[in-house]
VOPAGU-2260 file (C-alpha; in pm, 1 decimal, decimal comma):
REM VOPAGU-2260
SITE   aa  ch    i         X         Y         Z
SITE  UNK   A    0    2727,6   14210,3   11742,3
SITE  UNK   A    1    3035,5   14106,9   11955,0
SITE  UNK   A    2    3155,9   13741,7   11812,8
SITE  UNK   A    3    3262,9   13598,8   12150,2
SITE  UNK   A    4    3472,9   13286,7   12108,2
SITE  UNK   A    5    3483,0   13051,9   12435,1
SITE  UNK   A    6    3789,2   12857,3   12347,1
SITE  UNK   A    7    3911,5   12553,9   12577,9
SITE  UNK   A    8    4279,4   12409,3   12513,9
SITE  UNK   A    9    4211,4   12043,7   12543,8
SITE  UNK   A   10    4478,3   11853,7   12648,0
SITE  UNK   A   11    4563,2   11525,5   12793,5
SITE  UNK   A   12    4887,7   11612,6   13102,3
SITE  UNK   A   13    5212,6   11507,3   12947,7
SITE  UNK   A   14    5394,6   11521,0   13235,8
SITE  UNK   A   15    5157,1   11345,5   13427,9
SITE  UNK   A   16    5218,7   11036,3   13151,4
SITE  UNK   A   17    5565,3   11129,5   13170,6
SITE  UNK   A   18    5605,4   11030,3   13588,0
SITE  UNK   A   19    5371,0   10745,0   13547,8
SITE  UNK   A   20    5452,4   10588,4   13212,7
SITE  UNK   A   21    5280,9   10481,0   12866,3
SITE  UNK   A   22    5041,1   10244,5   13088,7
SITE  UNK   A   23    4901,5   10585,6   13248,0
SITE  UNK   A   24    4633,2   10709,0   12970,5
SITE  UNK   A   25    4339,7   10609,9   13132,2
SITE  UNK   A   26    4453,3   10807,7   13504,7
SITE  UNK   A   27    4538,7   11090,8   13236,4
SITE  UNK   A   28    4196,3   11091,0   13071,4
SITE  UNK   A   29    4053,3   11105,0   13413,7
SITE  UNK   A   30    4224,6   11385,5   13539,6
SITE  UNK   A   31    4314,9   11655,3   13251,9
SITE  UNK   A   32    3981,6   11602,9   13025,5
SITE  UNK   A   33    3670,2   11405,2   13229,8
SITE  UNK   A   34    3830,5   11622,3   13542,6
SITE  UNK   A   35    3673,2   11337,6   13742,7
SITE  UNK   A   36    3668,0   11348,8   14126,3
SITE  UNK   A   37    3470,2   11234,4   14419,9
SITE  UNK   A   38    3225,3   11490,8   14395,3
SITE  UNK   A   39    3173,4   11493,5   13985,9
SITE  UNK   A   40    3311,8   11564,6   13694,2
SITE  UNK   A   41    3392,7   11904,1   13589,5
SITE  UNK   A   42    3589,9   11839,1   13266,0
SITE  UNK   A   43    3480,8   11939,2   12887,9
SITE  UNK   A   44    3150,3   11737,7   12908,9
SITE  UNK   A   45    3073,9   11906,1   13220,0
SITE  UNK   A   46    3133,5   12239,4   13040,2
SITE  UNK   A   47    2950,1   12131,4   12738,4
SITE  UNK   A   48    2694,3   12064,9   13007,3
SITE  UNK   A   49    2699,5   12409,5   13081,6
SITE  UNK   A   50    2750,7   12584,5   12727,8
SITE  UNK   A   51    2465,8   12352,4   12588,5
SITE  UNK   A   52    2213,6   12434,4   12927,2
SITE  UNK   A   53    2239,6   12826,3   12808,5
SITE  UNK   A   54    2299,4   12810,9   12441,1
SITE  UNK   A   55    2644,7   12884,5   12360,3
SITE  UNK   A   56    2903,2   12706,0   12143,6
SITE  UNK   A   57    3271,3   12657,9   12210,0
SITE  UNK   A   58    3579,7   12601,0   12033,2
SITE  UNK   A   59    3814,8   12337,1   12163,6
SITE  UNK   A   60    4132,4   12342,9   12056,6
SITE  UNK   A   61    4217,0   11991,6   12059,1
SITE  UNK   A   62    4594,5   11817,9   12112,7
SITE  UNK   A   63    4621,8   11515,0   11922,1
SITE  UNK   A   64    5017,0   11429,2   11994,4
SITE  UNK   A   65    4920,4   11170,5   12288,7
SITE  UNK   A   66    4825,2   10963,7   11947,9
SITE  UNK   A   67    5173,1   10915,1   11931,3
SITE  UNK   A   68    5180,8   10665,2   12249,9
SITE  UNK   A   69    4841,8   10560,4   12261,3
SITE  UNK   A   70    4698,1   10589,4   11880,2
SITE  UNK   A   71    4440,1   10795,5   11733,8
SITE  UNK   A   72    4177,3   10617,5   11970,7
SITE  UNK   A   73    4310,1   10826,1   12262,7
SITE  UNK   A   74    4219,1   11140,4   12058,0
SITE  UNK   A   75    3893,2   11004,6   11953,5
SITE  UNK   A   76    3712,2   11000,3   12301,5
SITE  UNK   A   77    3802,8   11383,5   12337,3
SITE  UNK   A   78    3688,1   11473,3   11935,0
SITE  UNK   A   79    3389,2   11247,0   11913,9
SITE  UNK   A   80    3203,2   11374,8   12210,1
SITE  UNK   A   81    3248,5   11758,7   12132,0
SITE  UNK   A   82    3146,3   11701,2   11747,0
SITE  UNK   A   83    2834,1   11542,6   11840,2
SITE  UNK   A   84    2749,2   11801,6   12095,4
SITE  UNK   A   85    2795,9   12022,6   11813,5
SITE  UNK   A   86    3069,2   12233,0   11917,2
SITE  UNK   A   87    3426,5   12324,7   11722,2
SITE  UNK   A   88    3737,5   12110,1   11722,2
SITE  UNK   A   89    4048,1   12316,6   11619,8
SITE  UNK   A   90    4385,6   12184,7   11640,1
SITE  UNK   A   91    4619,1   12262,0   11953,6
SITE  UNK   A   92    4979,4   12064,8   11967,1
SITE  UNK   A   93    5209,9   12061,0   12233,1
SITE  UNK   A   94    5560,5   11935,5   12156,3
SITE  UNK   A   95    5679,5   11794,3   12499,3
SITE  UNK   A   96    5461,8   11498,6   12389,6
SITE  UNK   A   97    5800,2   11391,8   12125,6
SITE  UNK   A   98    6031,2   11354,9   12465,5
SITE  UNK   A   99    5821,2   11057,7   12571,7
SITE  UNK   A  100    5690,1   10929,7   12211,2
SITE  UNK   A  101    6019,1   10701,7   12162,2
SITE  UNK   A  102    6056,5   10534,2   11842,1
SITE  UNK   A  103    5674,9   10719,5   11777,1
SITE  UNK   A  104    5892,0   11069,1   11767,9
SITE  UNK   A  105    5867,7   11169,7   11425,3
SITE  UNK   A  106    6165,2   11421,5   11442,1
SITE  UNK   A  107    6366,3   11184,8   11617,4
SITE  UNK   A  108    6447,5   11480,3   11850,9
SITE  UNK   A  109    6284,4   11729,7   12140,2
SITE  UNK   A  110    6446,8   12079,7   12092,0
SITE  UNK   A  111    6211,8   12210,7   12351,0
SITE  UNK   A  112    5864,7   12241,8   12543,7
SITE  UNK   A  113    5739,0   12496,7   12257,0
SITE  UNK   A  114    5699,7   12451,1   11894,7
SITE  UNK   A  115    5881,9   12767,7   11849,2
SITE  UNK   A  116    6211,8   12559,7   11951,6
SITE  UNK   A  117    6182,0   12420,9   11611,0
SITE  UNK   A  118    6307,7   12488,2   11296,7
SITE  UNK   A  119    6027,9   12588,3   11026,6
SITE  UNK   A  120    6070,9   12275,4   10845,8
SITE  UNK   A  121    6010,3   12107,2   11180,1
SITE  UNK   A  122    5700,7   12297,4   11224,5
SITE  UNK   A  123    5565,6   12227,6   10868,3
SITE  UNK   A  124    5613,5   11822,5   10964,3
SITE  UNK   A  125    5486,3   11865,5   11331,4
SITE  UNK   A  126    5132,9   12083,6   11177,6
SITE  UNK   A  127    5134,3   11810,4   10928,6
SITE  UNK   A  128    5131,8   11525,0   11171,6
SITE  UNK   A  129    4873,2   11669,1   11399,3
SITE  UNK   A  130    4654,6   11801,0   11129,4
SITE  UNK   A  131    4652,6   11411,1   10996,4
SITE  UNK   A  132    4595,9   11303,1   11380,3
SITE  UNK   A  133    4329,2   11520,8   11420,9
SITE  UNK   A  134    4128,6   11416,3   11136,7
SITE  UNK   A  135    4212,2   10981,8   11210,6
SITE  UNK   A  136    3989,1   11094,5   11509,0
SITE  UNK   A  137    3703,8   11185,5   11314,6
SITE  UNK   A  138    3764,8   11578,5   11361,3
SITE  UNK   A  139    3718,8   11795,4   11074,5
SITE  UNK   A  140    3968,0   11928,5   10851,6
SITE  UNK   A  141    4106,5   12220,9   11116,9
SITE  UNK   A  142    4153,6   12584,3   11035,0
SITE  UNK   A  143    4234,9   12731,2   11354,9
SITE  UNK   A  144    4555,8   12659,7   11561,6
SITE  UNK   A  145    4682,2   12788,8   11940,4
SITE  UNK   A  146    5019,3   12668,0   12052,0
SITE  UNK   A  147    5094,0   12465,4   12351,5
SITE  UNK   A  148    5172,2   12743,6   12622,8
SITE  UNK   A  149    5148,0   12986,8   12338,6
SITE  UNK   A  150    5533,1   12877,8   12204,4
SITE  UNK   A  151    5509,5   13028,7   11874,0
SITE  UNK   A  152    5707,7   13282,2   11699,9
SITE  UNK   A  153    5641,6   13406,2   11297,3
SITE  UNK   A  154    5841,2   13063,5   11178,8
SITE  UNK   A  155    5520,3   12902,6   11330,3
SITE  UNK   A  156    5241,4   13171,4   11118,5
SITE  UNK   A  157    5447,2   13084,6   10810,5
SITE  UNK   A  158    5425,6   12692,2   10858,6
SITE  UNK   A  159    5051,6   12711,0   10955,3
SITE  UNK   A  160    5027,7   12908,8   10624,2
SITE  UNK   A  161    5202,5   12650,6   10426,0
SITE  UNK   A  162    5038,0   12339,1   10553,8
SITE  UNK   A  163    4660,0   12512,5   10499,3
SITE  UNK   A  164    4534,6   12659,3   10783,7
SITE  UNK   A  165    4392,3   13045,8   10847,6
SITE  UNK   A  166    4419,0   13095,6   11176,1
SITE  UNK   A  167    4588,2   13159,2   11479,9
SITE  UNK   A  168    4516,6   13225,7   11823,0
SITE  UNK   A  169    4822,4   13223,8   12034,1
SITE  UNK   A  170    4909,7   13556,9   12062,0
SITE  UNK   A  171    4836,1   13725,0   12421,5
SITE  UNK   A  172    4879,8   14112,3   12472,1
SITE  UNK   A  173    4762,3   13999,0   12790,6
SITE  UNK   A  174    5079,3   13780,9   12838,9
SITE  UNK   A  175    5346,9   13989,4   12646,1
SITE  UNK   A  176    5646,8   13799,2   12889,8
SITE  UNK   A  177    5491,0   13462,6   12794,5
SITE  UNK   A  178    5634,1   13240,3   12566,3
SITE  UNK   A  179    5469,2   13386,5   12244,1
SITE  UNK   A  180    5727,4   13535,0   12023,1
SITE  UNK   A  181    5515,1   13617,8   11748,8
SITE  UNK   A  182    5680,6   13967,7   11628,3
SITE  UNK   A  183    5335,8   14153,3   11753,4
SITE  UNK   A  184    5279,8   14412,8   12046,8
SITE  UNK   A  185    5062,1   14504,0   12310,1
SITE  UNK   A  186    4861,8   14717,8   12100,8
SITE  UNK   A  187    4801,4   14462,3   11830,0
SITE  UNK   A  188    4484,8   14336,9   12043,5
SITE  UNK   A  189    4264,9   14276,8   11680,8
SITE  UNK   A  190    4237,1   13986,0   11467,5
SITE  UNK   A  191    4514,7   14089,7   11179,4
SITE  UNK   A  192    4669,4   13933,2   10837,0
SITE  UNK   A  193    5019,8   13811,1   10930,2
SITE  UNK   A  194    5253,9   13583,6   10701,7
SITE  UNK   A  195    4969,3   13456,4   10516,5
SITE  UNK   A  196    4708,7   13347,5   10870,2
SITE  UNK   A  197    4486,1   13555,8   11001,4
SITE  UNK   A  198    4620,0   13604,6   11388,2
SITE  UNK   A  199    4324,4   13632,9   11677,3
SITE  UNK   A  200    4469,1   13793,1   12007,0
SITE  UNK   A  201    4334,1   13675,7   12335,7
SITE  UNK   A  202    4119,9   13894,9   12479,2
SITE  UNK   A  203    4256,7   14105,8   12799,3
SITE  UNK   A  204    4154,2   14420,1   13039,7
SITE  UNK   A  205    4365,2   14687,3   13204,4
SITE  UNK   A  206    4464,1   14607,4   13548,5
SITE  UNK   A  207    4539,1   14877,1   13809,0
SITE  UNK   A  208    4831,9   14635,3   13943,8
SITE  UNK   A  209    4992,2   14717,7   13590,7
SITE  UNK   A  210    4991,2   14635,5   13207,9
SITE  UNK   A  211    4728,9   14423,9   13093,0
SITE  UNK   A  212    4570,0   14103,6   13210,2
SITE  UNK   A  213    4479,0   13836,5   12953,9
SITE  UNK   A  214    4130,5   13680,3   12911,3
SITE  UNK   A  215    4138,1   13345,0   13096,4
SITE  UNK   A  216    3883,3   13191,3   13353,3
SITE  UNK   A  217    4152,2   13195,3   13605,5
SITE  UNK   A  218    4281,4   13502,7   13567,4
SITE  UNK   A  219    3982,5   13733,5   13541,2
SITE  UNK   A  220    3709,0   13755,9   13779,6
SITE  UNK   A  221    3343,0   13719,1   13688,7
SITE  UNK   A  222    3261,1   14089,7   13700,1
SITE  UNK   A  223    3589,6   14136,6   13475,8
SITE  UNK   A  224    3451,7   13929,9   13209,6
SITE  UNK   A  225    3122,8   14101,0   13220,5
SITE  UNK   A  226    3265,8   14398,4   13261,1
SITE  UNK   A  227    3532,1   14312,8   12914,7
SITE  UNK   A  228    3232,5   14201,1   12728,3
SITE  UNK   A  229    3054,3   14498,6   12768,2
SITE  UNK   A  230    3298,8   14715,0   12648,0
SITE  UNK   A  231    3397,0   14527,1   12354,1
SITE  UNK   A  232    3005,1   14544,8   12313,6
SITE  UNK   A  233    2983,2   14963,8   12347,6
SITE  UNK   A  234    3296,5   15003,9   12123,2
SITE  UNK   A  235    3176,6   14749,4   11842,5
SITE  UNK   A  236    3445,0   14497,5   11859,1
SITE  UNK   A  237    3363,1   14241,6   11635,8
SITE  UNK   A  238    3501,4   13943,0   11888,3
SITE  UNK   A  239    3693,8   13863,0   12159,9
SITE  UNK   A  240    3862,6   13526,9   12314,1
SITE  UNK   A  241    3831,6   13415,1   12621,0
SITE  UNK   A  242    4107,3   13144,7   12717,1
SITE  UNK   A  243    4009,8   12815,4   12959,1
SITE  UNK   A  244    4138,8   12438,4   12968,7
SITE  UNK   A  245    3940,7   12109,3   13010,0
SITE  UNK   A  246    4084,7   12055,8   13349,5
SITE  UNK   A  247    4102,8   12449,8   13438,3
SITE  UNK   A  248    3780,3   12439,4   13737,8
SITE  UNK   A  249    3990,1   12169,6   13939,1
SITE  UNK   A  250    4239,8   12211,6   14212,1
SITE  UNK   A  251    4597,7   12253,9   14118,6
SITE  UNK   A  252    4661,5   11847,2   14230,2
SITE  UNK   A  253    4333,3   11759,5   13969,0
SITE  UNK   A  254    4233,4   11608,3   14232,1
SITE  UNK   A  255    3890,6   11811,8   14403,7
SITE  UNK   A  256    3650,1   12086,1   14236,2
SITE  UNK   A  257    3779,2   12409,8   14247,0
SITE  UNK   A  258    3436,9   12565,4   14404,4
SITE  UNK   A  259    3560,9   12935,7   14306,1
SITE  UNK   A  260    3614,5   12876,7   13949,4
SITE  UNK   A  261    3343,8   12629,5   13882,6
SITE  UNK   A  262    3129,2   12873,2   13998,1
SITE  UNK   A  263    3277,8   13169,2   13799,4
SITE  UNK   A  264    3222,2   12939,5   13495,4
SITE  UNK   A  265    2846,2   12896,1   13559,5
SITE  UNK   A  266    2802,8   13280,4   13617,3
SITE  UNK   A  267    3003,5   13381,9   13294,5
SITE  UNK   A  268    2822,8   13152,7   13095,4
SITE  UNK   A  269    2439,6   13278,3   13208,8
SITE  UNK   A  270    2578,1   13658,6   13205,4
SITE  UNK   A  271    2701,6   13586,0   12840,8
SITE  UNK   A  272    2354,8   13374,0   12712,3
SITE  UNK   A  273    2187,5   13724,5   12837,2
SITE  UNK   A  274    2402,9   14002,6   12718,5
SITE  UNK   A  275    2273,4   14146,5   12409,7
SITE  UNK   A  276    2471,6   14210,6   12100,2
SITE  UNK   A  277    2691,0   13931,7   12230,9
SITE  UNK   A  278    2703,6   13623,7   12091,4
SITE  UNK   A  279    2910,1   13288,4   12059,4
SITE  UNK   A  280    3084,1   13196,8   11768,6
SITE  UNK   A  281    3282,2   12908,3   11642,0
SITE  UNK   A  282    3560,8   12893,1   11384,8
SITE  UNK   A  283    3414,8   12662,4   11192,5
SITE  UNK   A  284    3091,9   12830,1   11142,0
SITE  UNK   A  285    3174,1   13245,1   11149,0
SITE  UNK   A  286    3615,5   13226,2   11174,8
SITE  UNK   A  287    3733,2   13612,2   11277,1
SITE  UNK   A  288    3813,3   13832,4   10978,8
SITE  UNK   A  289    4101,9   14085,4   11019,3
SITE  UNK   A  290    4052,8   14408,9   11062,8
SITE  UNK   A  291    4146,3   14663,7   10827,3
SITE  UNK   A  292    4463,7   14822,9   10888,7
SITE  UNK   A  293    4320,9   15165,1   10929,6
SITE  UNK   A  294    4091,6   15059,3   11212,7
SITE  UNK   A  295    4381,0   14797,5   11411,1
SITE  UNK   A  296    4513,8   15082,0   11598,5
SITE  UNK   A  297    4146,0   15211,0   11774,7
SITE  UNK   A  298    4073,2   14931,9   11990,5
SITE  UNK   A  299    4113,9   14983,4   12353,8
SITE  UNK   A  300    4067,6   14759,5   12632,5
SITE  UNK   A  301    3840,9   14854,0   12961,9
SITE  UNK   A  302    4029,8   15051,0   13183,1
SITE  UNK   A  303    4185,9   14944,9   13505,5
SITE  UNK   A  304    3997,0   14996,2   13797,0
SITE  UNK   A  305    4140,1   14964,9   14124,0
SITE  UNK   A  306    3794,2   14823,2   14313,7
SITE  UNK   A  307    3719,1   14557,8   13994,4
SITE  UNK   A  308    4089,7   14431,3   13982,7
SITE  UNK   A  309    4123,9   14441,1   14336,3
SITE  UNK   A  310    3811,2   14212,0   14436,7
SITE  UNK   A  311    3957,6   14005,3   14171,7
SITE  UNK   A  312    4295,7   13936,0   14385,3
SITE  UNK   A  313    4075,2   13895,9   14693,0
SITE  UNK   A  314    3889,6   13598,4   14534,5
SITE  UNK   A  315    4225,4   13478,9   14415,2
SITE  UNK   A  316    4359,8   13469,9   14711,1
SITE  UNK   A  317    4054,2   13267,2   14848,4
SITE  UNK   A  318    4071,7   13042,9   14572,1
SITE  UNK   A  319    4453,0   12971,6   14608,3
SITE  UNK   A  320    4446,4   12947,0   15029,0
SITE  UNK   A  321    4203,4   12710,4   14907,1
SITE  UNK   A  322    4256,2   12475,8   14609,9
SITE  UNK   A  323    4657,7   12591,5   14545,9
């Protein structure tokens, strides 16, 4: 049985607040988590919508800095709907959030749009913070933790360590030039034990194009996912992460349904409440367990395949002519 994990970075738009000001959380709300326009909402209760219509649970890694400008209310109407749909709050933070808290910045300082900018004693204080936000909003003690646009480095598995959580799920073989400078390669594509937290890589496929390409709703096409799945399925993975955002199946401006990607949504969720042997999990009811060093070195990924990656940059291309 494959332990899929659906994972949504939840996030309200800091720089959307930062053009429009403190007064903006409302606009902000609308935009990067109800994903509210004209034509409906496609935003987490959408997706929960979705997940809950075919049986699957999510995890949503939550970001409770805006609590800095607006208070732990603000973080409240994201937490309280998820937990009572029954799905998993984990804890996400991203730091550009201190460059617009003020007085509210608890460093006193912004080093930097990723929490790797930060010293580890920074780190320890930040975790701290948004653990202790997290929980004012009625979430449960987290475990779990992804980095805002992946910014962490080993400093950042050793502070998650010390404050109390297990996990970590910011590392992207997928993404190796991304901002992630957790001290990890390509090939470590397995949940493992690192500086006392157990890291979970995002899932990712071989791409004719080149390298790899990482596990996210905008990146893959439906018949990549299914395609992913079903190998991790026929060489008895024990998970895989897929990667998506609560605003991710709008238009680049938030402000019209991106037709492409809501529709990829609804198709990966009824292909994955069908597959067999694959199944939805949450961190807070089945977390990933690392794999033994002795097996971390036989997982592969599917293999590229110049026909399924290449309808994939024909739909891309579609979707960006289209929505941006």
């Amino acid at each position: 049985m494959v332990a899929l994990y659906v994972t949504i970075d939840t996030e309200y738009e800091s720089g959307f607040t930062a053009r429009h000001g403190a007064g903006s959380r409302a606009a902000n709300f609308d935009r990067a988590i109800r994903g509210a326009t004209p034509a409906g909402d496609v935003g987490i209760f959408h997706q929960m919508d979705v997940f809950d219509r075919h049986g699957l649970k999510a995890v949503f890694f939550v970001d409770p800095m805006p609590a800095l400008l607006w208070g732990t209310g603000a973080i409240a109407d994201v937490v309280e709907p998820i937990l009572t749909r029954g799905h998993d709050v984990q804890l996400h933070l991203h730091t550009e959030w201190l460059a617009i808290a003020g007085d509210a910045n608890p460093l006193g300082v912004s080093r930097g749009p990723n929490l790797k900018h930060y010293t580890f004693d920074e780190q320890c204080r930040l975790l701290e913070l948004a653990t202790g936000l997290l929980m004012d909003a009625g979430a449960p003690r987290p475990i779990a933790f992804r980095a805002g646009n992946y910014g962490a480095n080993d400093d950042t598995l050793r502070a998650l360590a010390q404050v109390g959580l297990t996990h970590d799920s910011s590392h992207a073989p997928g993404l190796m030039d991304g901002n992630c400078t957790i001290a990890l390669l390509q090939e470590n594509r397995v949940p493992v034990e690192r500086h006392g937290v157990v890291e979970v890589p995002i899932g990712c496929i071989g791409d004719a194009f080149g390298g790899l390409r990482h596990a996210q709703l905008t990146a893959l096409s439906y018949r990549e996912i299914v395609a992913a799945l079903r190998h991790a399925r026929k060489q008895g993975d024990q998970s895989f992460t897929i990667v998506s955002h609560s605003f991710e199946l709008l238009c680049r401006k938030r402000t019209r349904i991106n037709k492409v990607l809501s529709r990829r949504f609804e198709k990966v969720c009824e292909a994955i409440a069908a597959m067999a042997d694959v199944e939805t999990a949450t961190y807070a009811d089945r977390p990933p367990k690392p794999t033994c060093e002795a097996a971390q070195g036989s997982a592969s990924v599917l293999p590229a395949a110049p026909l399924l990656n290449g309808s994939r940059l024909v739909e891309q291309a579609l979707a960006n002519a289209l929505y941006g």
